[in-house]
N, C-alpha and C positions, 0 to 999 in steps of 0.2 A: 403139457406145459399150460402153466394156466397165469391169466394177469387178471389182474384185479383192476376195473374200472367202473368207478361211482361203485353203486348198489350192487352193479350186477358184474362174473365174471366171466370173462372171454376163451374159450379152450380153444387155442391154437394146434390143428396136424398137421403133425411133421412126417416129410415122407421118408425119412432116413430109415431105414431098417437097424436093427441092433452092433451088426457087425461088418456095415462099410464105413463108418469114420476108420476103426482100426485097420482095415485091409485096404484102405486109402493110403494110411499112414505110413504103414510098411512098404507099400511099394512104393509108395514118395519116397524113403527112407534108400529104399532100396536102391533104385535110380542113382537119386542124388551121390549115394557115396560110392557105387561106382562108375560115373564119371568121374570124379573129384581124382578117385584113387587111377584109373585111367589116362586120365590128364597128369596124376604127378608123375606115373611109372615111363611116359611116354616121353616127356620131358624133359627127367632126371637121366644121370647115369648111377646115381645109386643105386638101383635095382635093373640092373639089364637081361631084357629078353630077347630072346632069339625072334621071333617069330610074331607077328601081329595078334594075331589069332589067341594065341599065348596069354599075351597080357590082355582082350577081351573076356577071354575065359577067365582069369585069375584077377583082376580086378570086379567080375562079374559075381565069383566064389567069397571074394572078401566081403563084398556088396553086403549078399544074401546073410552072408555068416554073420556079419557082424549086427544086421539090423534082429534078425533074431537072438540071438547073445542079449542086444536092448532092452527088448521088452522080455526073457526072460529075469533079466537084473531088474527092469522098471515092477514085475510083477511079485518077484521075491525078496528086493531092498526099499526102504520107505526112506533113507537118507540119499541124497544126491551126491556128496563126496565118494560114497563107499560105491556107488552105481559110476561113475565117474571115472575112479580108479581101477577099477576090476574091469568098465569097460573100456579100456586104456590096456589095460595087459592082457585083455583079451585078444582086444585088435592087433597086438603086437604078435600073441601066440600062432591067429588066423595068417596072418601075411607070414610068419614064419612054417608054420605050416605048408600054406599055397607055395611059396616058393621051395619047399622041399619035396613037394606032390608031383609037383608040374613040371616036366621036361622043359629045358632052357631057361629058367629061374635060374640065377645067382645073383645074391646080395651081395654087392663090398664088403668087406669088412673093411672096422674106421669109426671115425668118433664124428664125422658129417654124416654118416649113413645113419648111426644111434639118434644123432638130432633130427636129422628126417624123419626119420620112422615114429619118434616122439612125436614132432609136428602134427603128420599125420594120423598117428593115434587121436591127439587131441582133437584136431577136427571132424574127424570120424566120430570119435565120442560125441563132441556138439552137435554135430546134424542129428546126431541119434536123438539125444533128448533133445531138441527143438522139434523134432517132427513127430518122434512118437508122445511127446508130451498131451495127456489126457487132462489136464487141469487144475488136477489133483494136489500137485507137487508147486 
């Protein structure tokens, strides 16, 4: 990085190595959504689990999954709608999955469990591109 002052210019080092903003990013990413998702399954009765442990692991699996799904859409889509929505029916595909995978999953069925899961899509999707956003976009 360089700045230019008067005559002369300044090269500023940086100690960042090449690929920990992104493995920053993703584990921020990570974290952050599941908690989120954590916090709504433990809440809600829309999705009831047996077992503590349970919803740890499967809010922990939606986490993982879903922030990588992110930056595979952030690295193969260049418009934000289309990355938005694809990651929105991914996130829905993930939790459907997880609760088909994982012993003591059952989702309601119901047209409050579709708006939830909506909900939650959406927010998912936003933490994603707020955290993994590279600048770019």
């Amino acid at each position: 990085m360089r700045l230019k002052y008067g005559l002369r210019s300044i090269k500023l080092q940086t100690t960042e190595r090449p690929g920990e903003s992104f493995l920053y990013n993703l584990y921020t990413a990570f974290v952050t959504i599941s908690v989120l998702v954590f916090i709504a399954i433990y809440n809600t009765s829309f999705i009831t689990v047996v077992t503590l442990g349970g919803t740890v692991l499967g809010s922990a699996l939606t986490g993982l999954c879903s922030a990588l799904l992110a930056f595979l859409l952030r690295k193969t889509l260049r418009k934000k709608t289309a990355r938005c929505l694809l990651g929105m029916a991914g996130c829905g595909c993930i939790i459907g999955a997880t609760a088909s995978c994982l012993p003591g999953w059952d989702i309601r069925p119901g047209i409050e469990t579709a708006l939830f899961l909506l909900a939650l899509c959406f927010l998912v999707t936003e933490i994603n591109e707020y955290t993994l956003n590279d600048g770019t976009t």
